[in-house]
FIDOMAR-401759 format. One line per 8 residues: number of its first residue (from 1); their letters; for each residue x, y, z of C-alpha. Coordinates in Angstrom, 3 decimals. Last residue first. Layout:
NUM	A	X Y Z | ...
This chain:
63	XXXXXXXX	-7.616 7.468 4.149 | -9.433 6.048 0.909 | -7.366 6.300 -2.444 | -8.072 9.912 -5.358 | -6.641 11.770 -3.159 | -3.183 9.817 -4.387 | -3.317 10.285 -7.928 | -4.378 7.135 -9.928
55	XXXXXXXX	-2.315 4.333 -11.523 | -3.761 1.643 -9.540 | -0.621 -0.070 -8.341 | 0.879 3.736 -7.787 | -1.963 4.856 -5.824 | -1.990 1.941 -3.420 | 1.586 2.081 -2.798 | 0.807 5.615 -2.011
47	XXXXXXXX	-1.919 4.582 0.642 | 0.436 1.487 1.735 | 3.424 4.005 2.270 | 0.943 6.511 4.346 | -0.630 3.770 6.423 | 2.891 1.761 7.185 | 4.060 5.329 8.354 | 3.418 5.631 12.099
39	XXXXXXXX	4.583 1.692 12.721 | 7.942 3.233 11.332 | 10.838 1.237 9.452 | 9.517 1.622 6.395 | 9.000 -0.601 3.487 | 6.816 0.017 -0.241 | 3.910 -1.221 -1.833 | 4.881 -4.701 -2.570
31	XXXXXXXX	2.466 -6.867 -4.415 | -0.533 -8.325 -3.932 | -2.458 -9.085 -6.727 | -3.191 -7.843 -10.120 | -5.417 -5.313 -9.254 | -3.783 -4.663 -6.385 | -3.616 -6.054 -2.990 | -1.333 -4.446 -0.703
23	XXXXXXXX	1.656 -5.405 0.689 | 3.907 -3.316 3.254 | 7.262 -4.280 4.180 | 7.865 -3.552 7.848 | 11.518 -3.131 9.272 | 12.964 -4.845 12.262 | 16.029 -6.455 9.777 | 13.690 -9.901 9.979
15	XXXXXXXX	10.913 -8.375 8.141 | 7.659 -7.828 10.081 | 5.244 -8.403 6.972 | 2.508 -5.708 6.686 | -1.132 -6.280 5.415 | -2.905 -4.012 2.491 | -6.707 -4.161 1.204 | -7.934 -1.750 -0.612
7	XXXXXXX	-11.259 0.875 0.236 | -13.300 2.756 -1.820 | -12.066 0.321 -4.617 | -10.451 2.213 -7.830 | -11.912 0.868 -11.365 | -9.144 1.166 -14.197 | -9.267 4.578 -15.927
């Protein structure tokens, strides 16, 4: 099992069609965690983004 931060980093790019991409950094970089088009969400797509990059179940990443 690869190690999991307490916390990750993530930023979000304002894309041009209003939505927000949201990149977090991985374990091999940043990468794409997902896009929304809801301030209220960015946390919950970068937290499952999160998850997915390092292959661990979701409770598992920091609120």
């Amino acid at each position: 099992m690869p190690d999991i931060p307490a916390q990750f980093r993530a930023r979000i790019r304002h894309e041009p069609d209003r939505s927000y991409a949201v990149l977090v950094e991985g374990p091999d970089g940043e990468a794409l965690a997902g896009a929304t088009g809801s301030l209220r969400e960015v946390r919950t797509v970068a937290r499952q983004g999160a998850a997915r990059l390092f292959g661990v179940p979701l409770d598992q990443i920091a609120r």
